[in-house]
N, C-alpha and C positions, 0 to 999 in steps of 0.2 A: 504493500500500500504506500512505502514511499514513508518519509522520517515520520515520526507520530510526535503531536507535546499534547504532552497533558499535564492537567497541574493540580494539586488541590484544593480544594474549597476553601478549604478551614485555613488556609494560608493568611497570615497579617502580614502586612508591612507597614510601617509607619512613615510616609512624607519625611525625607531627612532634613531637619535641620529646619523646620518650619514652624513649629509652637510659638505662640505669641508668649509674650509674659502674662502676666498675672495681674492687671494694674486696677482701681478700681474705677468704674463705670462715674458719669457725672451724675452729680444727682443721690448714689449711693455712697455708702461708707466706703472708705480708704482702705486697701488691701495693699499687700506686696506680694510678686511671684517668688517671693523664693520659691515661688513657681507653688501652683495650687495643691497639687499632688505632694509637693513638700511638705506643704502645711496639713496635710491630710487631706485636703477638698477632692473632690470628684466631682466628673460632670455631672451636669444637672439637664433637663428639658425645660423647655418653654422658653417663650420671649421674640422680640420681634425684633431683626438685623436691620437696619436701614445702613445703606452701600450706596454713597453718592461717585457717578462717575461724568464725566466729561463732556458723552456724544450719545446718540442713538443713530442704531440704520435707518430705523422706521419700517423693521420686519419682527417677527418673534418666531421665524422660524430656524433653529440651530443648521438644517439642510442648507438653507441662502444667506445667514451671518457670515461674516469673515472680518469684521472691525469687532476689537477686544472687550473694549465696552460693553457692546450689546454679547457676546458672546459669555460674559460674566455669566446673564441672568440665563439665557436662553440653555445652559451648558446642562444647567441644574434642571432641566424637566424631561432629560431625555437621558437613557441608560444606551453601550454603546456593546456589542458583540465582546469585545475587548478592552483591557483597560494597559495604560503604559505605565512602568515603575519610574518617574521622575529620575533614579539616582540612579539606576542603571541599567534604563532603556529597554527593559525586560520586556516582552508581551505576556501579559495575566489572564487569567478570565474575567468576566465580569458576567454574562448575559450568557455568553459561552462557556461548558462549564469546562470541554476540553476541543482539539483539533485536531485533523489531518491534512499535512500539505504535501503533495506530490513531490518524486525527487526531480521536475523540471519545472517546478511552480508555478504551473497553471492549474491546477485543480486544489480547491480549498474546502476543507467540507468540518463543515462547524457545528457541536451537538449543544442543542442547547436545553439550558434550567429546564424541569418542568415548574409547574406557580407563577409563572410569573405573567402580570396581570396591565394592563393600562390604565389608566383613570378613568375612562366611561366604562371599565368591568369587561372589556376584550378580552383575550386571551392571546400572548405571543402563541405564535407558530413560525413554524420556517415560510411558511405563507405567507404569514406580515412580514416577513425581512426577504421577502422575495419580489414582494409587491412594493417597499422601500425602493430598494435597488434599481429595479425595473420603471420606476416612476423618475426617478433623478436627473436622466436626461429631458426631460419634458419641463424640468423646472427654469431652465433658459440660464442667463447671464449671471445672477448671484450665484447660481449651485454651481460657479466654475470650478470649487475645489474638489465638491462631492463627484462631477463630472469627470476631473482627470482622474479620480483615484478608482473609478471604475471605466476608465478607458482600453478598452480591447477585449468586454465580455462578451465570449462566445454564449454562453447559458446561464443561469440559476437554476438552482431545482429542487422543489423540496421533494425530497427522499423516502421523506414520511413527516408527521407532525413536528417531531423535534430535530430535524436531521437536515439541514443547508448545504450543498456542493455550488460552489462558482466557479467557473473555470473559463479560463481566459483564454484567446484565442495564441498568446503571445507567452513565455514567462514573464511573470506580474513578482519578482522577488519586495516590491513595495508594500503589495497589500495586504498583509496581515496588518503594518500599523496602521494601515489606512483604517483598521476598521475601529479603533481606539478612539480616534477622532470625531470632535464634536458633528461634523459635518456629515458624516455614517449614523449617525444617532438616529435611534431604532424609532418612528410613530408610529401611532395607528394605524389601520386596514382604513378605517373613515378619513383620518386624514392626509394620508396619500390621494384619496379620489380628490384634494380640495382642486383649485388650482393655484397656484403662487402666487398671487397677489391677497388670495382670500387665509392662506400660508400664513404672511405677513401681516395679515390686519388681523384676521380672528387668533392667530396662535393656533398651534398643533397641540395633540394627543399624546403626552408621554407615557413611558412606565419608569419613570424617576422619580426621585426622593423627593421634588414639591410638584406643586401643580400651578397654571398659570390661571391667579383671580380675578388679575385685571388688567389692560396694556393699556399706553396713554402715549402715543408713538410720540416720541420726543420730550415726554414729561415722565414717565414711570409706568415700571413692572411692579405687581406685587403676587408674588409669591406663598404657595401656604405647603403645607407640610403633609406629604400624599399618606393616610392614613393604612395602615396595613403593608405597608412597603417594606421588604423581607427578601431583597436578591441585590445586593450592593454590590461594589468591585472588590476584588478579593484586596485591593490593597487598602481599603478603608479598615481603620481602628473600631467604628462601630458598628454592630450587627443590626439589621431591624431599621426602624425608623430614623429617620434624622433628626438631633434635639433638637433645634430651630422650631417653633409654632410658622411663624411667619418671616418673609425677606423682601423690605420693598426698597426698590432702584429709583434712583431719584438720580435725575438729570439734569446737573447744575455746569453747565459752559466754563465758567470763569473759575481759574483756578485760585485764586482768594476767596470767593462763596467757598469753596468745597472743605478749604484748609479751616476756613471763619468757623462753617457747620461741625466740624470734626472738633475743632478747641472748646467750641460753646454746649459739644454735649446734644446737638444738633442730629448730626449722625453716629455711627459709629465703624465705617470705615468708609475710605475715600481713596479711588485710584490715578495714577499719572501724577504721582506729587513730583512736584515741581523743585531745584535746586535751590531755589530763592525759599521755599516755605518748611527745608528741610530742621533745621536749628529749632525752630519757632514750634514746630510741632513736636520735639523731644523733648522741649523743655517744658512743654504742656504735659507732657506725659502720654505722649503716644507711642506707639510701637511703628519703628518704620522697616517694610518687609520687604525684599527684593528679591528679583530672580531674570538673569539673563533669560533672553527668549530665544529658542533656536530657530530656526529658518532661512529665509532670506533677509540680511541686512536693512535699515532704512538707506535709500539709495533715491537716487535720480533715475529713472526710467528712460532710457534714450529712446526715441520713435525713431526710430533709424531710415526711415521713410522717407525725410525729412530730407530736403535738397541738400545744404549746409551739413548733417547731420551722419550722410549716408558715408560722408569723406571720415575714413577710420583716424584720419590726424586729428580734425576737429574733436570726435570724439576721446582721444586719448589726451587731447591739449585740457578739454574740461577734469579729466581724471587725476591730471598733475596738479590744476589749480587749485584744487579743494584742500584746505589745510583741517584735515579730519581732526585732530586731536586739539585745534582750535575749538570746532565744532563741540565737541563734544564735551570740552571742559567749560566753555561760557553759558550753553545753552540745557546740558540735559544734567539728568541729576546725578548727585556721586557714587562713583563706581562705573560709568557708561566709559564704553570702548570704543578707541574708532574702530571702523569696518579695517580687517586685515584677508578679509576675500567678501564675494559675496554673503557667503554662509557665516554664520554667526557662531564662534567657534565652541559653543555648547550643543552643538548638529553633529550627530552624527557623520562622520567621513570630513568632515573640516578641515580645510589644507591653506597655510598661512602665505597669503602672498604679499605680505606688506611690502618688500620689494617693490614691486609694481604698483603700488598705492602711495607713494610716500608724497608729500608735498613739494613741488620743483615749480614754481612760477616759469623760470626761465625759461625749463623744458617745455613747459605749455607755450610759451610766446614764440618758441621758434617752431615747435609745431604748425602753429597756426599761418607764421609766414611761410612756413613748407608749402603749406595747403593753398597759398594765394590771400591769405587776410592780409591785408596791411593795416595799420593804425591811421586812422584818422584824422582831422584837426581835433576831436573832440575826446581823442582816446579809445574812440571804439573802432571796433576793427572791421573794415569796408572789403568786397568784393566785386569785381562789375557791378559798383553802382550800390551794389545793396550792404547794408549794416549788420553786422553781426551779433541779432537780437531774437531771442531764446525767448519763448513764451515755458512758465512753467506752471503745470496745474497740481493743485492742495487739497484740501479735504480737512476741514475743523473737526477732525475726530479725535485728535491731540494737542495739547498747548504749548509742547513742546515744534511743533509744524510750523507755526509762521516766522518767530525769531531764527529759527536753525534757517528758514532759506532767506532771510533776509541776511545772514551773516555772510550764507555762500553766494546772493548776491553782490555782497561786496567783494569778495574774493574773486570771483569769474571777471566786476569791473577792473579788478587789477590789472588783466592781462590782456582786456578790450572785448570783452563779451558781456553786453548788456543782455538783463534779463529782467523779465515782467512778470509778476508773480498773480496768478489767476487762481482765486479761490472758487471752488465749487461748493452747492449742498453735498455731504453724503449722501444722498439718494442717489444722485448723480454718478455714481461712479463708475458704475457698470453701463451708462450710454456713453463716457466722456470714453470710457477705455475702447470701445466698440466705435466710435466714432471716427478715432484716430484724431482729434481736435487740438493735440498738443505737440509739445516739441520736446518738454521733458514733465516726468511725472513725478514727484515724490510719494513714498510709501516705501512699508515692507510688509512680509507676509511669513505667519508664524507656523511651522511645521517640524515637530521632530524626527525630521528624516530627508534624506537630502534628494527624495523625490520631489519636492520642492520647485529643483531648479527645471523637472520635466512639466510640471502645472507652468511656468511661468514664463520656459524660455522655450520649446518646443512650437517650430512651424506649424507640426502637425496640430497644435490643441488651438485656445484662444489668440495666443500670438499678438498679444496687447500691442507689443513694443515692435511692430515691422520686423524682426529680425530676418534677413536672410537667408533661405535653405544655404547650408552648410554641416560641415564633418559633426556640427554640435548636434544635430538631430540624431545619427544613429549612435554618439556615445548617450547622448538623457535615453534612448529608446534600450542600449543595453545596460544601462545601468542598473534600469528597471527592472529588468529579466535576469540579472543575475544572480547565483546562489551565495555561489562563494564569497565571504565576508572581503578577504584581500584581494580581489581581482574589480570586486564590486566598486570597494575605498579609492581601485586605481582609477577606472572611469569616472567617480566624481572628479577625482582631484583632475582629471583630463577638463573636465564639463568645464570647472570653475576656472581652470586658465584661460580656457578660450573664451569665457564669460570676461573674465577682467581682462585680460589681452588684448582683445578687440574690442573692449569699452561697450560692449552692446547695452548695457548697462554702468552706472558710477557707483558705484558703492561709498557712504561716508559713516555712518556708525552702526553701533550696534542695539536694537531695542533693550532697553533694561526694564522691567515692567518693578514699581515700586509703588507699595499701597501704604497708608497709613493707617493703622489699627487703632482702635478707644483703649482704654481703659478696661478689662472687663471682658475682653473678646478673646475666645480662646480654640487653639486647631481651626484659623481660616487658614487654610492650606493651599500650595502651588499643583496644577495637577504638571504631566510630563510637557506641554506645551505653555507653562506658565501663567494657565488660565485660572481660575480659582476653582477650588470644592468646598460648598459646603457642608456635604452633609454629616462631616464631625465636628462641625462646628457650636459650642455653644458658649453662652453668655455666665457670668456671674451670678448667681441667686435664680438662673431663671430667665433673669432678662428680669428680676426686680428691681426697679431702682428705690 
């Protein structure tokens, strides 16, 4: 049958290195953590989380989320085949209680829990996760990630009630953790027939640890605690239900509301903290909690399409300009790295080309004269006629987005590349990407696995960024297909050269996802993507204040 894993149920692991302290709630008496367990305390149930964040998509389905934010709340209402060990990249079960994968990994055949139930009282079968899958493609332009990670299924099938085979026309070596990810999260048999828009406005069917009670697209989720829930991921501390009663998201822009609401006892955790609000909040007494993200880098998206753009000098002049560890030390919070490849070197197969990244003005300027730009009267660099001016499109889904490209604004002016910084809605992002309407894109995209660079840089899938057929197509194509751990590590690190080589993309730092915790709040945890969990999460007293 080809290698077998299995694993067992009763397996714990505990999130490394993630335990908030022990501090005491506003409002309540004063505690210290010599940690709660020290003092002899144990969790407790009840109470209500309030988790102010940044942005919303204006979907609440986990299938079409891909910004962090919204992937906080939507993460929590949907259980996933698989779950990933944060510390050491394991595949667990969660939903599946064990696997088999072929020895040319195409065929993947998943057994899963019996009990295990949805919120309108469905029942999982391989049926529902057949009808998932099967539905994915149909979801259009948000589901770009669910889409690549089931790209090249020749079939599904269920086998019988609890018994799932997928198999792929191709070897798929990605998709086991494809199935860990929020973007595979199991819903309903009903709500798969929805369509995607109705996804997004009404919220899906989970069989996860809360349910969704209210969506207020752009103002707040609130969350309640799915009563009888009893099939967790084998890496959660606790069995059964989640302490949490309730969890509402509150959508506060400005990252002074967010830091103001967290100091005054307002909320009690807050995401995207800011370098400026870090001091202020520890000496309030909050917990500040971090964790690199792995994936793709925050980077400049080059359209390569782009007349100007399609010249590999131009692009490699912009790559010199950027003084990344500038970036990174004025504008994001402490601890953030610059980009030393695309990949974020908490990804798996991670290969360090800071070589090729390093800041060289010079190098860029003579680039650009290579290529025909000359300078100006005004400093900027002219072509037959035309100015060398860069439209860049944003996306207020982080407050860290507009100072970082105002910075590299100025840096690019150094060397005579003016640039116009075009903010879009979030909603917007999947018509601006499909559009082709830009010349450079900021963003990155979080994945623990260096499949990644095959969702984002492959001709064959969406191909945001123009990129031209080349040799990068059949390395992202076997990367994906391969078994072998070291032959596999060899084609990324191929993928990511020829990704920063040829500039098709810029790479400048790296996301650091850092939340700030209350007083009081304890086991909000990183999952393997740096998204949060919370169903061991719980409060002080209760959540008494």
């Amino acid at each position: 049958m080809g290698r077998t894993l299995k694993h067992a149920l009763d397996r714990r692991v505990v999130t490394a290195g993630l335990t908030v302290s022990l501090l005491a709630l506003a409002g309540c008496g004063s505690g210290s953590d010599a940690s709660a367990e020290a003092a002899g305390g144990e969790p407790v149930s009840g109470g209500t989380l309030t988790f102010a964040v940044g942005s919303d998509t204006g979907c609440a389905d986990p299938q079409q989320v891909a910004s962090n934010d919204s992937i906080y709340s939507v993460r929590q209402l949907v259980d996933s085949l698989t779950d990933q060990d944060p510390e050491t990249g394991e595949i667990v079960p969660w939903l599946a209680e064990s696997w088999e994968i072929s020895d040319d990994a195409r065929s993947f055949t998943f057994h899963l829990r019996d009990g295990v139930t949805f919120s309108d009282g469905s029942e999982l079968t391989a049926e529902v996760v057949k009808a998932n899958f099967d539905a994915v493609p149909d979801l259009g332009p948000l589901a770009n990630l669910a889409t690549g990670y089931l790209t090249g299924v020749e079939k599904v099938t269920a086998e019988d009630p609890q018994t799932l085979n997928v198999t792929f026309a191709q070897p798929n070596a990605q998709f086991l953790q494809a199935t860990s990810t929020h973007s595979l999260g199991v819903v309903s048999l009903a709500s798969t027939e929805l369509s995607p828009q109705e996804r997004c406005t009404q919220g899906i069917v989970g069989s996860g640890p809360f349910t969704l009670a209210e969506y207020a697209p752009n103002q707040s989720a609130t969350l309640r605690k799915r009563t009888g829930y009893d099939w967790g991921s084998s890496l959660w501390k606790k069995k059964g239900e989640a302490y949490l009663d309730e969890v509402v998201f509150k959508v506060l822009p400005e990252s002074g509301v967010r830091t103001g609401s967290l100091q005054s006892g307002q909320v009690d955790a807050i995401g995207n903290v800011g370098r400026a609000d870090e001091a202020a909040l520890e000496a309030s007494g909050a917990t500040l909690q971090a964790r690199a993200n792995p994936g793709a880098v925050f980077n400049l998206g080059v359209n390569n399409s782009r007349p100007a753009l399609s010249d590999e000098k131009v692009r490699q002049a912009l790559r010199q300009a950027i003084d990344r560890q500038q970036v990174a030390d004025t504008v994001f919070n402490t601890g953030t790295e610059p980009a030393t490849s695309i990949l974020a070197r908490t990804t798996p197969g991670y290969t360090d080309l800071s070589a090729e990244l390093g800041h060289d003005p010079e190098k860029a300027k003579t680039l650009l004269e290579e290529a025909g730009w000359k300078a100006g009267a005004d400093g900027i660099r002219e072509k037959a006629g035309q100015k060398l001016s860069l439209t860049v499109a944003w996306f207020a889904n982080s407050p860290t987005n507009q100072p970082a490209l105002e910075l590299i604004q100025q840096q690019l002016r150094e060397v005579g590349v003016a640039v116009e910084l075009k903010q879009y809605e979030i909603a917007q992002g999947a018509e601006v990407q499909q559009s082709g309407n830009f010349d450079l894109m900021w963003g990155n995209l979080t994945r623990a696995d260096p499949d990644i660079l095959r969702s984002l840089y492959s001709t064959g899938l969406a191909n945001t960024y123009r990129i031209p057929a080349t040799g990068l197509d059949d390395t992202l194509t076997d990367q994906a297909g391969t078994v072998d751990e070291a032959a596999r590590k060899e084609l990324v690190a191929g993928a990511q050269e020829a990704i920063v080589q040829n500039a098709f993309v810029i790479p400048v730092v790296e996301l650091q996802t850092k939340l700030g915790i209350a007083a009081g709040v304890h086991d909000l945890n990183f999952e393997a993507s740096s998204r949060i969990q919370l169903h061991d999460t719980w409060l002080s007293g209760g959540g008494q204040g």
